[in-house]
mmCIF file of the N, C-alpha and C atoms, coordinates in Angstrom:
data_MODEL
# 
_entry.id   MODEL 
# 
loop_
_atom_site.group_PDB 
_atom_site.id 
_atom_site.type_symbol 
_atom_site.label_atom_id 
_atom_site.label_alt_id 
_atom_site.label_comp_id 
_atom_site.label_asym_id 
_atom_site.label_entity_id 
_atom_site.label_seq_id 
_atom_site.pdbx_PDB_ins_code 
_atom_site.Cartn_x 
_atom_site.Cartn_y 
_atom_site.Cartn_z 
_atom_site.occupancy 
_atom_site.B_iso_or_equiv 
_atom_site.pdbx_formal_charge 
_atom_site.auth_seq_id 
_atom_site.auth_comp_id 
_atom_site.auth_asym_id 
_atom_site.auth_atom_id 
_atom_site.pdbx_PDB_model_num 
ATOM 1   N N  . UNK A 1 1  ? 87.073 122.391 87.989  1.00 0.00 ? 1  UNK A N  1 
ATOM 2   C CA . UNK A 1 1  ? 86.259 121.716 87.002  1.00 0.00 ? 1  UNK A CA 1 
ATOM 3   C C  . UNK A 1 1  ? 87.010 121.730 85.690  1.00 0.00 ? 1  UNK A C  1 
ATOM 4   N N  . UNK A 1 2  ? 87.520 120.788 85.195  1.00 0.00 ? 2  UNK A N  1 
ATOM 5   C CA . UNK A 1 2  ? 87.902 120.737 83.640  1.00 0.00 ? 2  UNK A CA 1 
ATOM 6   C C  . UNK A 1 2  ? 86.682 120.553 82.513  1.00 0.00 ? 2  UNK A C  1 
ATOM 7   N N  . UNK A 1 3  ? 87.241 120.961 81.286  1.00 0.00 ? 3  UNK A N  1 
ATOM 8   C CA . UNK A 1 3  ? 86.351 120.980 79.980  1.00 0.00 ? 3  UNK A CA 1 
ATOM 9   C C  . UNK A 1 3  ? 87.236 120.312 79.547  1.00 0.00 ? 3  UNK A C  1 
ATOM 10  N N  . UNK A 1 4  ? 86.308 118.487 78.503  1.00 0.00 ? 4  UNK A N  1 
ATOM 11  C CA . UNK A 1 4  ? 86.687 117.704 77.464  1.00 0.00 ? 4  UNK A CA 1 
ATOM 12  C C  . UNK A 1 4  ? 86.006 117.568 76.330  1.00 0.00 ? 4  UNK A C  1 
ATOM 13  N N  . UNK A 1 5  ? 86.766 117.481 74.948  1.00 0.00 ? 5  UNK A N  1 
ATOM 14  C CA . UNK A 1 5  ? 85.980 117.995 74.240  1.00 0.00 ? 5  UNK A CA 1 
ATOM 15  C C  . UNK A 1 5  ? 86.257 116.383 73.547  1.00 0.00 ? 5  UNK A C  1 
ATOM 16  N N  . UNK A 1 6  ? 85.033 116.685 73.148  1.00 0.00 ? 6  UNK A N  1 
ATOM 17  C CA . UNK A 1 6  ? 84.416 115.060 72.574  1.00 0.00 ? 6  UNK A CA 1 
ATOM 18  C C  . UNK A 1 6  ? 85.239 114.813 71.014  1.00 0.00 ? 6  UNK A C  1 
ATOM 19  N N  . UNK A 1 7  ? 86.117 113.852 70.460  1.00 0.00 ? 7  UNK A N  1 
ATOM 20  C CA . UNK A 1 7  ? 86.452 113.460 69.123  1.00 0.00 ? 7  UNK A CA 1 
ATOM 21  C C  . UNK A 1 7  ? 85.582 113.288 68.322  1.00 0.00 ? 7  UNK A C  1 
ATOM 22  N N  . UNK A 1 8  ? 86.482 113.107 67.371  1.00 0.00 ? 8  UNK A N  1 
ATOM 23  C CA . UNK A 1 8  ? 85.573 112.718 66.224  1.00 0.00 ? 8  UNK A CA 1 
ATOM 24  C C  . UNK A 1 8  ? 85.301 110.716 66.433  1.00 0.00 ? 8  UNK A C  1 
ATOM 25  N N  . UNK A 1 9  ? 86.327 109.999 67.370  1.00 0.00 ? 9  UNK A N  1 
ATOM 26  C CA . UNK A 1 9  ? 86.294 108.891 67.041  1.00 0.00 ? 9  UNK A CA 1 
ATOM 27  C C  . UNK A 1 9  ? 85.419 108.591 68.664  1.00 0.00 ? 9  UNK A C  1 
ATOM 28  N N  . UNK A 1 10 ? 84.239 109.540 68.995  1.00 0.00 ? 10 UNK A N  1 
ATOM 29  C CA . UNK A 1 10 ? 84.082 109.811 70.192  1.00 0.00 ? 10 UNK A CA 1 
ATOM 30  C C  . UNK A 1 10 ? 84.853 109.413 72.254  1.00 0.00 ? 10 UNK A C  1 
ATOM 31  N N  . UNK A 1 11 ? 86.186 110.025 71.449  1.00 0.00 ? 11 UNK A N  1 
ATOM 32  C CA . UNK A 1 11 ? 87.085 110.125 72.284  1.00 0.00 ? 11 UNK A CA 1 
ATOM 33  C C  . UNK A 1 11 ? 86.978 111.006 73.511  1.00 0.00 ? 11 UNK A C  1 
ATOM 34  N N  . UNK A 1 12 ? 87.497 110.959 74.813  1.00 0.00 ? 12 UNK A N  1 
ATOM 35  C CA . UNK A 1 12 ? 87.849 112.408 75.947  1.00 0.00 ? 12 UNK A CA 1 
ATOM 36  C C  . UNK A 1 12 ? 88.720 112.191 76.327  1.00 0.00 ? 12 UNK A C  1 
ATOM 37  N N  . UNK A 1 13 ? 89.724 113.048 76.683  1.00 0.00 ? 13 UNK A N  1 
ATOM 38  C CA . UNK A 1 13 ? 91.433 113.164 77.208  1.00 0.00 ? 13 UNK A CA 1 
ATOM 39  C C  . UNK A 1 13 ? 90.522 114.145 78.889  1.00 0.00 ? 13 UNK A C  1 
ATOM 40  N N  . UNK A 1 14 ? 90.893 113.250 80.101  1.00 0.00 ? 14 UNK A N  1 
ATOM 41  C CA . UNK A 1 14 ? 90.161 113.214 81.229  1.00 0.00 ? 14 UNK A CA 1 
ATOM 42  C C  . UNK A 1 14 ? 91.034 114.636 81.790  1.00 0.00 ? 14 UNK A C  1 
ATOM 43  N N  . UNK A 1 15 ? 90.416 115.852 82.130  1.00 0.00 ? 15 UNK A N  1 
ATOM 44  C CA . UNK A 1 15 ? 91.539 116.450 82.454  1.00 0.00 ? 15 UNK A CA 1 
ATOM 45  C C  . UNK A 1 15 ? 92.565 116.358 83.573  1.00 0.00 ? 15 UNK A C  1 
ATOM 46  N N  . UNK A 1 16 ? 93.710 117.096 83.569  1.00 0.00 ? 16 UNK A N  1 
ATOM 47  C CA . UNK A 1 16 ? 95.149 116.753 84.596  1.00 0.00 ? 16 UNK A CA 1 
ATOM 48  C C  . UNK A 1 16 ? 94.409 116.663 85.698  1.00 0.00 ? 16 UNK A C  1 
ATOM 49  N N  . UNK A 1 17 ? 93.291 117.675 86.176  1.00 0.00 ? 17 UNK A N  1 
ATOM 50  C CA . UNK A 1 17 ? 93.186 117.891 87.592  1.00 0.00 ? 17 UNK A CA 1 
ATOM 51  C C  . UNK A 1 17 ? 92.185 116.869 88.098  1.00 0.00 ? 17 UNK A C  1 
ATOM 52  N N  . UNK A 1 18 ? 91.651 116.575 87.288  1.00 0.00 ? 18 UNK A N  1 
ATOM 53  C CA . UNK A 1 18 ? 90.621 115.258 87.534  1.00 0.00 ? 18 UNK A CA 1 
ATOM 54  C C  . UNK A 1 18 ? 91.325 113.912 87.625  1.00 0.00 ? 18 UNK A C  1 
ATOM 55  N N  . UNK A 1 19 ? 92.216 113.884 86.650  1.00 0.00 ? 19 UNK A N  1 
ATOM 56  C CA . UNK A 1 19 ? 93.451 112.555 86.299  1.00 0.00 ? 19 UNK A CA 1 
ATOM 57  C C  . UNK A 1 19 ? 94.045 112.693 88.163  1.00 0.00 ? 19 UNK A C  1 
ATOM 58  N N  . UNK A 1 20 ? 93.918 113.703 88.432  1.00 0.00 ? 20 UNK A N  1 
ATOM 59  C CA . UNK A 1 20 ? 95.218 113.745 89.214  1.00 0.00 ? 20 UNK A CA 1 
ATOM 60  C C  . UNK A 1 20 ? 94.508 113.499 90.925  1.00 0.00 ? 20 UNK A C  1 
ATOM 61  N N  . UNK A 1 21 ? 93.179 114.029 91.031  1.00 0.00 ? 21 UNK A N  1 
ATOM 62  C CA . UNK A 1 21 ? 92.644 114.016 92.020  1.00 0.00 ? 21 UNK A CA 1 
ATOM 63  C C  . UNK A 1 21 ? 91.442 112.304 92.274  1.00 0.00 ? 21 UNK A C  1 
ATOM 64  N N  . UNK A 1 22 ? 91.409 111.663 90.891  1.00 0.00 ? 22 UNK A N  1 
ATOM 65  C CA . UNK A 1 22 ? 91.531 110.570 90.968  1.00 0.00 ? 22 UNK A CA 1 
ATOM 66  C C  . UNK A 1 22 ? 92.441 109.622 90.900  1.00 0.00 ? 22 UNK A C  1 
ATOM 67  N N  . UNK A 1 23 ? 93.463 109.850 90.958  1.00 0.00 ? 23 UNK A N  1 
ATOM 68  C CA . UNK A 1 23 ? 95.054 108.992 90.809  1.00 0.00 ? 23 UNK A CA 1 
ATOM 69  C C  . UNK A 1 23 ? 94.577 108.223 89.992  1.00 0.00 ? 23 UNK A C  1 
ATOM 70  N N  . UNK A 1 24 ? 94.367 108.414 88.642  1.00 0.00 ? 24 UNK A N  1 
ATOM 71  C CA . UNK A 1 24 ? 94.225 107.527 87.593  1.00 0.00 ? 24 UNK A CA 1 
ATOM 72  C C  . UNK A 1 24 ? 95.780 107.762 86.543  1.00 0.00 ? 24 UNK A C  1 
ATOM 73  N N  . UNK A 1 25 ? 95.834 106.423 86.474  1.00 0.00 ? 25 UNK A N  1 
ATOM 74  C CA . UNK A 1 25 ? 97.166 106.226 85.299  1.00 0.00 ? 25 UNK A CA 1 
ATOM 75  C C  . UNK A 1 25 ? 97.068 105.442 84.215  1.00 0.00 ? 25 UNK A C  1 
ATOM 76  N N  . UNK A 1 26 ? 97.287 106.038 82.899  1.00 0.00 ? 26 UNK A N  1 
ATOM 77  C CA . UNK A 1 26 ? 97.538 105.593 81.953  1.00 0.00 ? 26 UNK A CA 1 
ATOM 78  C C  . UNK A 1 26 ? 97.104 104.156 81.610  1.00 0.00 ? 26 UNK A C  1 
ATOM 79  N N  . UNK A 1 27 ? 95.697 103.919 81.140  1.00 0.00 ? 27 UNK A N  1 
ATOM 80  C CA . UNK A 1 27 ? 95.169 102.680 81.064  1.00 0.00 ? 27 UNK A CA 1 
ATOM 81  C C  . UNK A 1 27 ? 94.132 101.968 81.989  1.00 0.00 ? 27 UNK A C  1 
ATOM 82  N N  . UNK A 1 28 ? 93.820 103.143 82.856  1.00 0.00 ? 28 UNK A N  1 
ATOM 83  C CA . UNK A 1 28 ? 93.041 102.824 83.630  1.00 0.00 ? 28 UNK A CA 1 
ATOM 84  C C  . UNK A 1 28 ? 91.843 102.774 83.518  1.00 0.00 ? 28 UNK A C  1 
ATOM 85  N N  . UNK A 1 29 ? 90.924 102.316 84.226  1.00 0.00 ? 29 UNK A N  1 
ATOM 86  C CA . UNK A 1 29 ? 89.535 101.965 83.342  1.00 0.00 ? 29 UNK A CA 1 
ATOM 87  C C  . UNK A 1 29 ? 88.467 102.575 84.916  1.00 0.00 ? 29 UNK A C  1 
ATOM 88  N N  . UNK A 1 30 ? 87.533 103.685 84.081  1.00 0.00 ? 30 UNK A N  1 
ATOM 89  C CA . UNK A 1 30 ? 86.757 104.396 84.335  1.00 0.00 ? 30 UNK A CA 1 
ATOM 90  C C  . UNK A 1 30 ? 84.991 104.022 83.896  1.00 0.00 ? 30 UNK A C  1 
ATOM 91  N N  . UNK A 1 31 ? 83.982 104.397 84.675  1.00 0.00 ? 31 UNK A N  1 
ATOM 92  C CA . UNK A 1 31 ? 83.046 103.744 84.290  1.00 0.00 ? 31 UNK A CA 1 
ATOM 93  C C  . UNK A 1 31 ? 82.322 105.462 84.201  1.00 0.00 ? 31 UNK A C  1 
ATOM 94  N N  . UNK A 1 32 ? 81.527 105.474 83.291  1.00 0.00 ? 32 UNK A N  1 
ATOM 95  C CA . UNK A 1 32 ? 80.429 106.523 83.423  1.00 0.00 ? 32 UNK A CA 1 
ATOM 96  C C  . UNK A 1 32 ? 78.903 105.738 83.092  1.00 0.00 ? 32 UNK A C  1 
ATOM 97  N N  . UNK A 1 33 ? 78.473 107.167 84.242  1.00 0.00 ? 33 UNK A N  1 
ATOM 98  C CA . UNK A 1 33 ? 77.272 106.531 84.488  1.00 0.00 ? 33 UNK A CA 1 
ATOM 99  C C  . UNK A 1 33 ? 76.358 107.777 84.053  1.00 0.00 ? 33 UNK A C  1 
ATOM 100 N N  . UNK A 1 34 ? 75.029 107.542 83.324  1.00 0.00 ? 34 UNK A N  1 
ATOM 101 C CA . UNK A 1 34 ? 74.308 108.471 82.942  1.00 0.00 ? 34 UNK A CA 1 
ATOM 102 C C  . UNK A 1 34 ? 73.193 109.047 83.822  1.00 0.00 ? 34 UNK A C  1 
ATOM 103 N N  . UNK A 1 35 ? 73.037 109.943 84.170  1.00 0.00 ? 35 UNK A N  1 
ATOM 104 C CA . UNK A 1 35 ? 72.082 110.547 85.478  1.00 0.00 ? 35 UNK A CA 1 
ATOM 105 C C  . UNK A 1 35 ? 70.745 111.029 84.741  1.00 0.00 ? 35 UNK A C  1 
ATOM 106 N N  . UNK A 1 36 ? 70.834 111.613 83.731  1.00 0.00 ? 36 UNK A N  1 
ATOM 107 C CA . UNK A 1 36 ? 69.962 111.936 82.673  1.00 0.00 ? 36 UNK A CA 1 
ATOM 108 C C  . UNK A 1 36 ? 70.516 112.611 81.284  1.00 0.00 ? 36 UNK A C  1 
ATOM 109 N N  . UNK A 1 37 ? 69.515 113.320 80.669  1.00 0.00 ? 37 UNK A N  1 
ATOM 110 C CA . UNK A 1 37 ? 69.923 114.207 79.364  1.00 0.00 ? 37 UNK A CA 1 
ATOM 111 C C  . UNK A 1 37 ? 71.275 114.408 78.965  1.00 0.00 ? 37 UNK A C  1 
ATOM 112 N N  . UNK A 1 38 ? 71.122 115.379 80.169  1.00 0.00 ? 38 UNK A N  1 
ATOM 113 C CA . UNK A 1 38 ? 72.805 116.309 80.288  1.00 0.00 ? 38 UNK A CA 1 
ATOM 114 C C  . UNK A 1 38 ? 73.630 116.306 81.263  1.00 0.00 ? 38 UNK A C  1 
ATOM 115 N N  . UNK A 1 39 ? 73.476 114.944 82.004  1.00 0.00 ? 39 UNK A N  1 
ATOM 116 C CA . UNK A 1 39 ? 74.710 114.948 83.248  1.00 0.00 ? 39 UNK A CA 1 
ATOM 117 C C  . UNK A 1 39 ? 75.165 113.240 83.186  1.00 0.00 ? 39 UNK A C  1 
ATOM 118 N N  . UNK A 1 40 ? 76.594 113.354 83.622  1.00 0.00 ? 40 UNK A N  1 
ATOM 119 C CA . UNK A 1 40 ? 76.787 111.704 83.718  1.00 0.00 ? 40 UNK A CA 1 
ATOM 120 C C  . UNK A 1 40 ? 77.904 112.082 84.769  1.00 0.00 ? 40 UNK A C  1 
ATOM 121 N N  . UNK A 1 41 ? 78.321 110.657 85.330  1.00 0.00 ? 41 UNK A N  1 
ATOM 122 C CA . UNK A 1 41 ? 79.273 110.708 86.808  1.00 0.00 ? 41 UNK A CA 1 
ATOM 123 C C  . UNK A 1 41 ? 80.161 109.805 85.949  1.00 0.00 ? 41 UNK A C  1 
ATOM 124 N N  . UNK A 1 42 ? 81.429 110.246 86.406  1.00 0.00 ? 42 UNK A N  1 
ATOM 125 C CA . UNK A 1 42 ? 82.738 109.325 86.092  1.00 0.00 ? 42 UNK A CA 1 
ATOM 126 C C  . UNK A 1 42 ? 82.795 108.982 87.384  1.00 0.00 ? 42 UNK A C  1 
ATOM 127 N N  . UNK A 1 43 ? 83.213 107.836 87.386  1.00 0.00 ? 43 UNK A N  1 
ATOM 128 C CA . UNK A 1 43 ? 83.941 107.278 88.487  1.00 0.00 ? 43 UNK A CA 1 
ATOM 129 C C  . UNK A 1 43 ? 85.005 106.098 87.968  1.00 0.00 ? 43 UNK A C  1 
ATOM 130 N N  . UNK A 1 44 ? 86.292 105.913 88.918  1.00 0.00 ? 44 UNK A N  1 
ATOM 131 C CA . UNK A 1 44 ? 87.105 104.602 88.961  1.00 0.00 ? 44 UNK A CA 1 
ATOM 132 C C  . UNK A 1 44 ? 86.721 103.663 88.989  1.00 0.00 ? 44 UNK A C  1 
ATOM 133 N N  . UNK A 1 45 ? 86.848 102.648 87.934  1.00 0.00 ? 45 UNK A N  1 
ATOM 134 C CA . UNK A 1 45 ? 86.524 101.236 87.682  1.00 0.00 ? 45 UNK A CA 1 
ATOM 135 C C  . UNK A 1 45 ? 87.368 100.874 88.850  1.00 0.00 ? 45 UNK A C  1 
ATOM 136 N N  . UNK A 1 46 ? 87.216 99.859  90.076  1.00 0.00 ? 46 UNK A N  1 
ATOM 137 C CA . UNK A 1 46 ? 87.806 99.762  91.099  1.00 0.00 ? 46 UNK A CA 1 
ATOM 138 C C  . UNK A 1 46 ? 88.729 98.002  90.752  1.00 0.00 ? 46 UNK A C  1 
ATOM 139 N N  . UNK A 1 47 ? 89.745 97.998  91.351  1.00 0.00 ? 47 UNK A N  1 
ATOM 140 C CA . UNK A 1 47 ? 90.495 96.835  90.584  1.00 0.00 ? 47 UNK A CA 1 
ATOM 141 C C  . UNK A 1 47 ? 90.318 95.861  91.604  1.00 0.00 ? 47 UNK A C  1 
ATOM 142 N N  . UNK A 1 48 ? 89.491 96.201  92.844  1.00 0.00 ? 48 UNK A N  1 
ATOM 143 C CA . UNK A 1 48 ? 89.612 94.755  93.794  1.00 0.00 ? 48 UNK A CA 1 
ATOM 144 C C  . UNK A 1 48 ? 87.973 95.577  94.539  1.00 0.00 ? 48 UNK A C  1 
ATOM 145 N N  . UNK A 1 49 ? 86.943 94.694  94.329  1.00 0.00 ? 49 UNK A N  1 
ATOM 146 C CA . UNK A 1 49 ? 85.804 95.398  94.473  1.00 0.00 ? 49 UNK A CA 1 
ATOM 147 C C  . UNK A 1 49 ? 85.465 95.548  95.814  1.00 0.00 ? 49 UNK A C  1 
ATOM 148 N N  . UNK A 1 50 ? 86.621 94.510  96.926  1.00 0.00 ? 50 UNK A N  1 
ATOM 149 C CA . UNK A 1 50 ? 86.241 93.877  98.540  1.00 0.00 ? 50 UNK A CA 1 
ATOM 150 C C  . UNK A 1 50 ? 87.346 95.390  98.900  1.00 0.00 ? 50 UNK A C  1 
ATOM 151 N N  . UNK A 1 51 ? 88.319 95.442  98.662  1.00 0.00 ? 51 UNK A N  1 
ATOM 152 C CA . UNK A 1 51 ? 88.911 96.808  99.079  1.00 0.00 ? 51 UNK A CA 1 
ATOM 153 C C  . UNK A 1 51 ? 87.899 98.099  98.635  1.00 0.00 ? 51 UNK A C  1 
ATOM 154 N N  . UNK A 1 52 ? 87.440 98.251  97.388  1.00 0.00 ? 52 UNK A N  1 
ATOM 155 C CA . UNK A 1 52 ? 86.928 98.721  97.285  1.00 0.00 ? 52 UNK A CA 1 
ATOM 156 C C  . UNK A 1 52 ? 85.531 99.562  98.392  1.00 0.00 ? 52 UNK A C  1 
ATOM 157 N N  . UNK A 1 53 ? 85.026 98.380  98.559  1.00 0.00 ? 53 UNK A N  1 
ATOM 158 C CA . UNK A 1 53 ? 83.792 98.240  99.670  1.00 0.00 ? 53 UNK A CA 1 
ATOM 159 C C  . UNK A 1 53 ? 84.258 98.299  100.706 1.00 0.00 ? 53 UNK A C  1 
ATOM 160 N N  . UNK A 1 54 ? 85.272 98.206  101.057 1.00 0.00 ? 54 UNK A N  1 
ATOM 161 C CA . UNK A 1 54 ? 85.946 98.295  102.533 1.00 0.00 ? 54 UNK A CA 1 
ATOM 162 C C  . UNK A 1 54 ? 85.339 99.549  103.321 1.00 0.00 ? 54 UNK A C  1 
ATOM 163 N N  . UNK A 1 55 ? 85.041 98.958  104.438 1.00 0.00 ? 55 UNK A N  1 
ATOM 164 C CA . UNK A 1 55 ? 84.310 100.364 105.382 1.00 0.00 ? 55 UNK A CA 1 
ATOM 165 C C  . UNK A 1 55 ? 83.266 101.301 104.774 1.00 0.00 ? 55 UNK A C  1 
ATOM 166 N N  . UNK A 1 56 ? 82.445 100.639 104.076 1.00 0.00 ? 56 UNK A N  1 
ATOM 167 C CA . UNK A 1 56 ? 80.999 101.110 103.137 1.00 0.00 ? 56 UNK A CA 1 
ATOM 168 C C  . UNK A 1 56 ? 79.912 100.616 104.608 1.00 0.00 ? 56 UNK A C  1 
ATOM 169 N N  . UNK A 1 57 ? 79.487 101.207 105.218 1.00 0.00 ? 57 UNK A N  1 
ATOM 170 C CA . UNK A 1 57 ? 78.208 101.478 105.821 1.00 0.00 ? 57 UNK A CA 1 
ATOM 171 C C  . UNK A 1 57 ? 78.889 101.935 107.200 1.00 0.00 ? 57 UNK A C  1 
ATOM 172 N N  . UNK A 1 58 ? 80.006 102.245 107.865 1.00 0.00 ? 58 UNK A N  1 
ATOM 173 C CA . UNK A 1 58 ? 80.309 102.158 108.952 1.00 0.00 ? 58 UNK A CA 1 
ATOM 174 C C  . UNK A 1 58 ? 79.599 102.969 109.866 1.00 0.00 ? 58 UNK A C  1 
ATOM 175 N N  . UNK A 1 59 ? 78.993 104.327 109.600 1.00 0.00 ? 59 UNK A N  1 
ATOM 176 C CA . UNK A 1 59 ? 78.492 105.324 109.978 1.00 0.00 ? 59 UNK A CA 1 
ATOM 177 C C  . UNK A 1 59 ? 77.350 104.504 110.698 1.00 0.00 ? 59 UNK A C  1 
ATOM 178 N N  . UNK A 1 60 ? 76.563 103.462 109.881 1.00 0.00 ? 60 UNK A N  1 
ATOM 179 C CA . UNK A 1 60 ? 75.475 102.771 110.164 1.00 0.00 ? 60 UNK A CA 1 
ATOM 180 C C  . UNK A 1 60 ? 75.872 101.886 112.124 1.00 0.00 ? 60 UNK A C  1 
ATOM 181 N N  . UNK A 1 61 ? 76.827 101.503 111.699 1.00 0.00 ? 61 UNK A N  1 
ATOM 182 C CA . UNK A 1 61 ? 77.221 100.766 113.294 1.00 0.00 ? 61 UNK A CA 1 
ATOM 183 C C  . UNK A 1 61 ? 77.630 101.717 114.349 1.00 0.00 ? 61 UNK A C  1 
ATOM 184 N N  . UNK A 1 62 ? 78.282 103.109 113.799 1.00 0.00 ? 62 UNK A N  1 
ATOM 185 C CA . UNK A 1 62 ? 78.807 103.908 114.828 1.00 0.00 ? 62 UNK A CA 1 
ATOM 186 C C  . UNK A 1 62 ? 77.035 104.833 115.264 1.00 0.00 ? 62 UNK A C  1 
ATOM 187 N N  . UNK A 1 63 ? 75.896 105.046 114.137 1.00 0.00 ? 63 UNK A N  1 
ATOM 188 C CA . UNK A 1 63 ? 74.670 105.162 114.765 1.00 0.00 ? 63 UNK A CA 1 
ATOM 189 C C  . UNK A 1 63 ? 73.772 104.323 115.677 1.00 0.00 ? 63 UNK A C  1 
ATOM 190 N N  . UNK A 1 64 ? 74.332 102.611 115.652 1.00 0.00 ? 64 UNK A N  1 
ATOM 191 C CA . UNK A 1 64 ? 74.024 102.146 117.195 1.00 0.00 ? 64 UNK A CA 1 
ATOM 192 C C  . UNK A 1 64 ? 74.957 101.568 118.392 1.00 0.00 ? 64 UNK A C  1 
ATOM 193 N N  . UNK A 1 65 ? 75.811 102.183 117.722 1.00 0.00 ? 65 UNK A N  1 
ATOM 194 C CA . UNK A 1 65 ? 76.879 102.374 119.179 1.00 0.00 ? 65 UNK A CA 1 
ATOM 195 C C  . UNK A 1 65 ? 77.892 101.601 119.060 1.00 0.00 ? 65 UNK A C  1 
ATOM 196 N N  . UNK A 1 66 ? 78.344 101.417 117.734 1.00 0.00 ? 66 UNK A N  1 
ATOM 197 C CA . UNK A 1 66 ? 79.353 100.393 117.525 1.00 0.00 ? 66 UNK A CA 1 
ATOM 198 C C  . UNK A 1 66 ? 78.827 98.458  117.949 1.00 0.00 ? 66 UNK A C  1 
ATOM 199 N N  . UNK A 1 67 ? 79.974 97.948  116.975 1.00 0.00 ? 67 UNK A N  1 
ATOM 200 C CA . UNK A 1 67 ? 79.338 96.866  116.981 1.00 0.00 ? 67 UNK A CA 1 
ATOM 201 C C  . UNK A 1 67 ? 79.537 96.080  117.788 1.00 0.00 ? 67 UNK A C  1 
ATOM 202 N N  . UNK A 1 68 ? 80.214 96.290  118.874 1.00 0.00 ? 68 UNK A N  1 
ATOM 203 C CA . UNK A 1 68 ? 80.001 95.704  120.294 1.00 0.00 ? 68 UNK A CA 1 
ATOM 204 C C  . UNK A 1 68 ? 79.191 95.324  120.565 1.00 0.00 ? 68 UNK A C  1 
ATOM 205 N N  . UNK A 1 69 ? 78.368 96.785  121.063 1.00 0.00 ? 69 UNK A N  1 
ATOM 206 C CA . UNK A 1 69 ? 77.051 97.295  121.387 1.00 0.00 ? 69 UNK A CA 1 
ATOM 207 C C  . UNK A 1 69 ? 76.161 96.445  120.908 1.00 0.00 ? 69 UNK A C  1 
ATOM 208 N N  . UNK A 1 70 ? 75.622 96.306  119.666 1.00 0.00 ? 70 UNK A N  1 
ATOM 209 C CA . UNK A 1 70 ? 74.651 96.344  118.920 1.00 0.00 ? 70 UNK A CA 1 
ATOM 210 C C  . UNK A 1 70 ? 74.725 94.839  119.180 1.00 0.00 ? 70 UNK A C  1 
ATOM 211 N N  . UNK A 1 71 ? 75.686 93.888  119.286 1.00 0.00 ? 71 UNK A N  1 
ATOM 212 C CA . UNK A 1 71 ? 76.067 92.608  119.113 1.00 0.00 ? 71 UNK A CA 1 
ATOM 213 C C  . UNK A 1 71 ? 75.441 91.982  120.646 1.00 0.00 ? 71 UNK A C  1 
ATOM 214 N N  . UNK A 1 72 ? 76.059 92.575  121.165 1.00 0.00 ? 72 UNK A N  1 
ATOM 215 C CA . UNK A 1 72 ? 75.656 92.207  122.620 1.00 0.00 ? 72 UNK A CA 1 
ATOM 216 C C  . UNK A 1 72 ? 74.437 92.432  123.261 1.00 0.00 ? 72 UNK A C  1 
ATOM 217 N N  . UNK A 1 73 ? 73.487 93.710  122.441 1.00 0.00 ? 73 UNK A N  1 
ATOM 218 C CA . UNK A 1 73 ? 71.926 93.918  122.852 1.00 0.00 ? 73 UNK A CA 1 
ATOM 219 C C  . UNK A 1 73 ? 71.405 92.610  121.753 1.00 0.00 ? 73 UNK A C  1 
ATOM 220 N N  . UNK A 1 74 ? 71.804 92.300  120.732 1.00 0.00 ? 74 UNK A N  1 
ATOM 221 C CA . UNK A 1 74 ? 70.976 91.280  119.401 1.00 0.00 ? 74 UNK A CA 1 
ATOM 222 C C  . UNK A 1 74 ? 71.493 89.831  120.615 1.00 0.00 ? 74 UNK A C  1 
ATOM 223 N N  . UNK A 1 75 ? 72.645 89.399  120.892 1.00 0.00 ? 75 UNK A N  1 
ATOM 224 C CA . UNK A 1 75 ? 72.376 88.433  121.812 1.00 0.00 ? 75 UNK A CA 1 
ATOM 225 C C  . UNK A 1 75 ? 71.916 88.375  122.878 1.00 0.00 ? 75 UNK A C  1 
ATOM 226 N N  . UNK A 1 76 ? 71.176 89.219  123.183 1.00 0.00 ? 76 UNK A N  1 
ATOM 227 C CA . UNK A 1 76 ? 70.240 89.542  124.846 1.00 0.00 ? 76 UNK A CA 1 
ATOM 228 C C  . UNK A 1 76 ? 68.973 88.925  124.229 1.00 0.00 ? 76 UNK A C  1 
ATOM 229 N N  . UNK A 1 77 ? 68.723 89.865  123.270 1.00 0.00 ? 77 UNK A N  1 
ATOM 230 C CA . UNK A 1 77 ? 67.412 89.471  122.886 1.00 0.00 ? 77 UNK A CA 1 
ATOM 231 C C  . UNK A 1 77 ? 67.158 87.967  122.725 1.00 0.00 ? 77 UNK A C  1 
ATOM 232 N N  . UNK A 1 78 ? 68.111 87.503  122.420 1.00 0.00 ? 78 UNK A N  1 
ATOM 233 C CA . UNK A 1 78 ? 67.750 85.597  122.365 1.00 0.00 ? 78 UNK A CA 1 
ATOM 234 C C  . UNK A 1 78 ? 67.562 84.827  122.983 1.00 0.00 ? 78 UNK A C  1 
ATOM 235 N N  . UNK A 1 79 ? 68.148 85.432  124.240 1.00 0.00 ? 79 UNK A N  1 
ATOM 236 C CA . UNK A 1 79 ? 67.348 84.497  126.062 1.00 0.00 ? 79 UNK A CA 1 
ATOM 237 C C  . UNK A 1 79 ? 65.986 84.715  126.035 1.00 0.00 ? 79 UNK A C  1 
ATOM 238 N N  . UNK A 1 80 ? 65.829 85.923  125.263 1.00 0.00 ? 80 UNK A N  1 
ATOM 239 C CA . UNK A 1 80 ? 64.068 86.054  126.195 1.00 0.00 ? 80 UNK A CA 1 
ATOM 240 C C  . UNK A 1 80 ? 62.698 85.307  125.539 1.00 0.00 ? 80 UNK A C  1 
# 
């Protein structure tokens, strides 16, 4: 966990181990998000939002059996 300490020109220098475990470089653009009072999430502004999203729900198709599966029971259902 790093500590940043807020400027006067309300600046933060992100620390090394955070810089480093997000492979962020010099100019990179970060979004924070406010959770409440006293907590907020940094995350990577993402530079291509479809890579980004890439393989976002997969867990969902491997819970009905891959999308074979699931494809081939949804076209069954349409004969009947």
């Amino acid at each position: 966990m790093g500590i940043a300490t807020l400027s006067q020109k309300y600046q933060i220098v992100v620390p090394r181990e955070v810089r480093d475990r997000l492979r962020l470089k010099a100019g990179a653009k970060i979004m924070i998000h406010p959770l409440d009072d006293t907590r907020a999430v940094l995350t990577k502004h993402p530079t291509d939002y479809v890579q980004a999203l890439q393989g976002l729900g997969k867990e969902v198709w491997q819970s009905l059996g891959g999308t074979d599966t699931y494809i081939l029971q949804e076209r069954s259902s349409w004969d009947k």
